[in-house]
VEXPA-583352 format. One line per field, with one value per residue (C-alpha): y, z, x; residue number from 1; residue in one letter. Coordinates in Angstrom, 1 decimal, m for minus. Example, Ala and Ser with C-alpha at 12.3 -4.5 7.8 and 13.67 -1.06 7.14 Angstrom:
2
c2 c(m4.5, m1.1)
c3 c(7.8, 7.1)
c1 c(12.3, 13.7)
seq c(1, 2)
type c(a, s)
# end
This chain:
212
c2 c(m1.9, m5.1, m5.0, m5.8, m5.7, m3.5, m4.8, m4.6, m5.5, m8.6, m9.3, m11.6, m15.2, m18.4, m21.1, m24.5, m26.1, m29.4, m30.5, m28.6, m25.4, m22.3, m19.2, m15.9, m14.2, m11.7, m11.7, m9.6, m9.0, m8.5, m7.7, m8.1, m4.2, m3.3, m1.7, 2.1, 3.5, 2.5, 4.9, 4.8, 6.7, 8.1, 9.3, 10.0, 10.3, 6.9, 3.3, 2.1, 0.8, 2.3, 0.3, 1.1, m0.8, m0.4, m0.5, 2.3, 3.8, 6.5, 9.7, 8.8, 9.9, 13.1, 13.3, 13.6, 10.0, 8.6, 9.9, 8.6, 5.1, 5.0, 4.6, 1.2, 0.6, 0.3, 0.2, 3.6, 2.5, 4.7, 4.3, 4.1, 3.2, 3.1, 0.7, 1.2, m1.0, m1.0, m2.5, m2.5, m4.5, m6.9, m5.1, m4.1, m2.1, m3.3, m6.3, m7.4, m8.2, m11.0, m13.0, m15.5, m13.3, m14.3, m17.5, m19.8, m18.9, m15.4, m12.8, m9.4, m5.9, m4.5, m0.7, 0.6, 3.5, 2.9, 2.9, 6.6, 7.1, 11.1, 13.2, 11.1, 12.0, 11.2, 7.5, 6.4, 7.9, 7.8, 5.2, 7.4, 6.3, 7.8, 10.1, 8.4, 7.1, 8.0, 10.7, 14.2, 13.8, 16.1, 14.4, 11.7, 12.0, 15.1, 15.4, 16.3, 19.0, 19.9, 22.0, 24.3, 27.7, 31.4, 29.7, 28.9, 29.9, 27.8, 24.0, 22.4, 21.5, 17.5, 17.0, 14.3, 15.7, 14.9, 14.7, 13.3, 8.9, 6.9, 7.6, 7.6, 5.1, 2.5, m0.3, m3.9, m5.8, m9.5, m11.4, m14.5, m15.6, m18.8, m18.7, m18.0, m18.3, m17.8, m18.5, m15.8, m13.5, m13.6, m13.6, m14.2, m13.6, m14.3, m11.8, m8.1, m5.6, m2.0, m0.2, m1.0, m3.9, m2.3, m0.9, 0.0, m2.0, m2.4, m5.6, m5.9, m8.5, m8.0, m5.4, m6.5, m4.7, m2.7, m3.1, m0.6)
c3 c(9.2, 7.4, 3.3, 1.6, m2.5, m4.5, m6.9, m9.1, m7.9, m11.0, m9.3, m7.3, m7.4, m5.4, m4.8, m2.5, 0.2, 1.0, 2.4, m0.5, 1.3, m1.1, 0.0, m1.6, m2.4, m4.3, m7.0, m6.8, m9.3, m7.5, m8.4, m9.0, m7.6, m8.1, m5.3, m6.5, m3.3, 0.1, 3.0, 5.9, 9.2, 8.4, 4.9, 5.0, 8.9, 9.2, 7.6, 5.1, 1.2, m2.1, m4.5, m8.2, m9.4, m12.5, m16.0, m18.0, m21.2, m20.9, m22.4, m18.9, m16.7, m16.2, m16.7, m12.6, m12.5, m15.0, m13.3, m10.4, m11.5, m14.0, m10.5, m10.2, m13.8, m13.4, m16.2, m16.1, m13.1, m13.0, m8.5, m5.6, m2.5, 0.8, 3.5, 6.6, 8.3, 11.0, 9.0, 5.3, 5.1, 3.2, 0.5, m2.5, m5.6, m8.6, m5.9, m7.2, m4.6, m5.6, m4.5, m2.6, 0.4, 1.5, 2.0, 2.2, 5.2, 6.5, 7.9, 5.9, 5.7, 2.5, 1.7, m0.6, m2.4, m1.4, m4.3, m4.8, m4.5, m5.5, m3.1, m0.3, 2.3, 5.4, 5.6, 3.2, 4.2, 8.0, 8.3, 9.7, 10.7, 8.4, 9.4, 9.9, 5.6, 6.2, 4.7, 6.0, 7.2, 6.2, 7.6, 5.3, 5.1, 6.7, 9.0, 12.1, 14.5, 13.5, 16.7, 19.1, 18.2, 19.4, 20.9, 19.6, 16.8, 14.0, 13.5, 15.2, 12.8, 12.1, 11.9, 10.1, 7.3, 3.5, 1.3, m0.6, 0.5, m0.6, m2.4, 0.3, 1.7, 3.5, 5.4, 5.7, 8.4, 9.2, 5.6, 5.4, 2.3, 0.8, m2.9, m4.0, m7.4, m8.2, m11.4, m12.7, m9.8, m8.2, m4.1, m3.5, m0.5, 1.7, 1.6, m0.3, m0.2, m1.4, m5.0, m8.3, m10.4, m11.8, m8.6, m6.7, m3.8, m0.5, 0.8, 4.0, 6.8, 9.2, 12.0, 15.9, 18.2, 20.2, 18.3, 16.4)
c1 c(11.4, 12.4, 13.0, 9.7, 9.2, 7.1, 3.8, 1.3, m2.0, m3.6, m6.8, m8.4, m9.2, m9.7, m7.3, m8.0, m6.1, m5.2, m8.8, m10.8, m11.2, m11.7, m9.4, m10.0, m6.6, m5.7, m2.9, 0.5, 3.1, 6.2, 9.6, 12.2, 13.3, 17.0, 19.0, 19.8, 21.0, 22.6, 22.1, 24.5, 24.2, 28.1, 26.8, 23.3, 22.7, 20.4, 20.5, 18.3, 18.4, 16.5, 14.5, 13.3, 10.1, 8.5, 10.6, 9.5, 10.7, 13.9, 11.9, 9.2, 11.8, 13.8, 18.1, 18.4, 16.6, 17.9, 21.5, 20.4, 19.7, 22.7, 24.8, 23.6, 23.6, 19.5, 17.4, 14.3, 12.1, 9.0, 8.8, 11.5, 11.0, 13.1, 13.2, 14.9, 17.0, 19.6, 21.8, 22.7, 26.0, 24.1, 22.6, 24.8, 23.6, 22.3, 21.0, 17.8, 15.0, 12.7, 9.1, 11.4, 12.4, 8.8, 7.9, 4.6, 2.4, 4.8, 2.4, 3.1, 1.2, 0.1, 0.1, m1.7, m3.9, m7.6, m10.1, m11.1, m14.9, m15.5, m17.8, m19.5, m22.5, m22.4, m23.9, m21.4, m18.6, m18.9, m21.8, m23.7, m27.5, m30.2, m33.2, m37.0, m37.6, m41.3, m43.6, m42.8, m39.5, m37.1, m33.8, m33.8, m29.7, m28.6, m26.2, m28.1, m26.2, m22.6, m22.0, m22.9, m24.6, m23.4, m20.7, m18.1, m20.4, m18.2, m17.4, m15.0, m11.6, m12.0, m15.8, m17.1, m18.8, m19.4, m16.0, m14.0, m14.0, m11.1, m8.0, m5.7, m3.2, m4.5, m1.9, m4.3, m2.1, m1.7, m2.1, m1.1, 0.9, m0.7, 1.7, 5.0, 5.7, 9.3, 9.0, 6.5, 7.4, 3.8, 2.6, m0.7, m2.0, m5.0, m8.2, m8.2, m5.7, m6.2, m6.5, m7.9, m6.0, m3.2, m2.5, 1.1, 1.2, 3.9, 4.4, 6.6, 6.7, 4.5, 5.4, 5.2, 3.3, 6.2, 8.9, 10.6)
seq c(1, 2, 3, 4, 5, 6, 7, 8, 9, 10, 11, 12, 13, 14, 15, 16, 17, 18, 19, 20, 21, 22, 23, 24, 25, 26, 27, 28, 29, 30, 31, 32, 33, 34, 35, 36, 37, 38, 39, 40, 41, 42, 43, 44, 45, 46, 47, 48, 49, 50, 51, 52, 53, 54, 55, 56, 57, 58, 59, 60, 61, 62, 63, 64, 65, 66, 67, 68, 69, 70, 71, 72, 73, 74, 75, 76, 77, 78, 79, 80, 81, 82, 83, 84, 85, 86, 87, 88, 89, 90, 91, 92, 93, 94, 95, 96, 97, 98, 99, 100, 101, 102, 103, 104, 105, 106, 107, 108, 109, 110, 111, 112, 113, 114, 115, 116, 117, 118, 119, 120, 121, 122, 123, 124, 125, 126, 127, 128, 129, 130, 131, 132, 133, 134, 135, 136, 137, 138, 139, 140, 141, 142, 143, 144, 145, 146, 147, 148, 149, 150, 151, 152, 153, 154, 155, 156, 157, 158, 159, 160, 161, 162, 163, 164, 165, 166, 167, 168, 169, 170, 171, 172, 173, 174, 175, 176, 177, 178, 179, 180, 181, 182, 183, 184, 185, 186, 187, 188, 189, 190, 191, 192, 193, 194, 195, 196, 197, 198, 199, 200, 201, 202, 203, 204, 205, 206, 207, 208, 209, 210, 211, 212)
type c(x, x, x, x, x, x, x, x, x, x, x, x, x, x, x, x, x, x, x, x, x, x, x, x, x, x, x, x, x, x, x, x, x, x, x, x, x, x, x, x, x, x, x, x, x, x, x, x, x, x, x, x, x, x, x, x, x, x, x, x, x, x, x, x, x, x, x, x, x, x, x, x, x, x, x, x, x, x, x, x, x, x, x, x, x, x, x, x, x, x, x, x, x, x, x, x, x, x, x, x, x, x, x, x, x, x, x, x, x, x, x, x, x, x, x, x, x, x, x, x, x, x, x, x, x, x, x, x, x, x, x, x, x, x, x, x, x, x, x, x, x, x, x, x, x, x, x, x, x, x, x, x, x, x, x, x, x, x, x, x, x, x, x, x, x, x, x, x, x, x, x, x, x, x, x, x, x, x, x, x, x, x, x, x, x, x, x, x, x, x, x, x, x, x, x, x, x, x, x, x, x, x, x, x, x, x, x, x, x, x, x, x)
# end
């Protein structure tokens, strides 16, 4: 995995191109994350680098944080993150990680929470097909056979039934990048990405299909 930066999902908007073109893109807050902790395979057992996002007041966090981020003489950050990499040679703590490790047009992935929607039936949950709508119908909405009878006389584990929707983490791949704005520490990028606005979000370079 390659080092990405932590956000805060704004919103979305609309921006236009060169020829007049309207791209949706939505708005990220990124950065700048400090460097708390670099993991070696001789110290830890594998490679990779710690990031803290998200300055909070000191009483938010416990002493073992704030110990923890007093190492790299790091201000209370509410999340951490790791990223690993093969090698951390470059990476130093206290390092800050800004916007302008991506660049104009990069293809990233975005991870994210997915909008939580309660208690679901099936059509909106599973998009399943509805019942006949007309008068004396009794499967408007159900869910129509959920197994076999006498035997195995139960449901199977991993049926798709009514639940809980949403709220769960949710990895949109292949965004393009249209803005980087050093200055305010923004990305935004092309099409929607998961969670409300507010929302903690993952950006990382995109991964390639069969590599590690």
């Amino acid at each position: 995995m390659s080092v990405g930066i932590l956000g805060t999902k704004l919103g979305m908007t609309q921006v236009f191109d060169e020829t007049g073109n309207a791209i949706p893109v939505t708005v990220i807050q990124a950065g700048p994350c400090i460097v708390t902790q670099v993991k070696t395979t001789q110290t830890d057992g594998y490679s990779a680098i710690q990031v803290a996002y998200g300055e909070v007041k000191q009483k938010a966090l416990s002493k073992p944080e704030l110990g923890h981020l007093a190492k790299s003489n790091c201000v209370p950050m509410r999340h951490l993150h790791e990223y690993r990499l093969e090698n951390t040679n470059a990476f130093e703590l206290g390092q800050q990680i800004n916007v302008d490790t991506f660049s104009t047009g990069q293809v990233v992935d975005v991870i994210g929470t997915s909008i939580g929607r309660g208690f679901a039936g099936y059509q909106k949950r599973h998009n399943f097909k509805r019942g006949p709508m007309s008068h004396g119908s009794k499967n408007h909405r159900a869910p129509g056979s959920t197994g076999a009878g006498t035997t195995p006389g139960r449901v199977y584990p991993g049926k798709r039934m009514a639940g809980r929707l949403g709220g769960g983490q949710v990895t949109i791949r292949k965004l393009t990048v249209i803005r980087v704005d050093s200055e305010r520490n923004l990305i935004l990028i092309k099409g929607a990405i998961p969670g409300k606005p507010g929302a903690l979000v993952n950006v990382v370079p995109a991964t390639i299909v069969g590599s590690k």
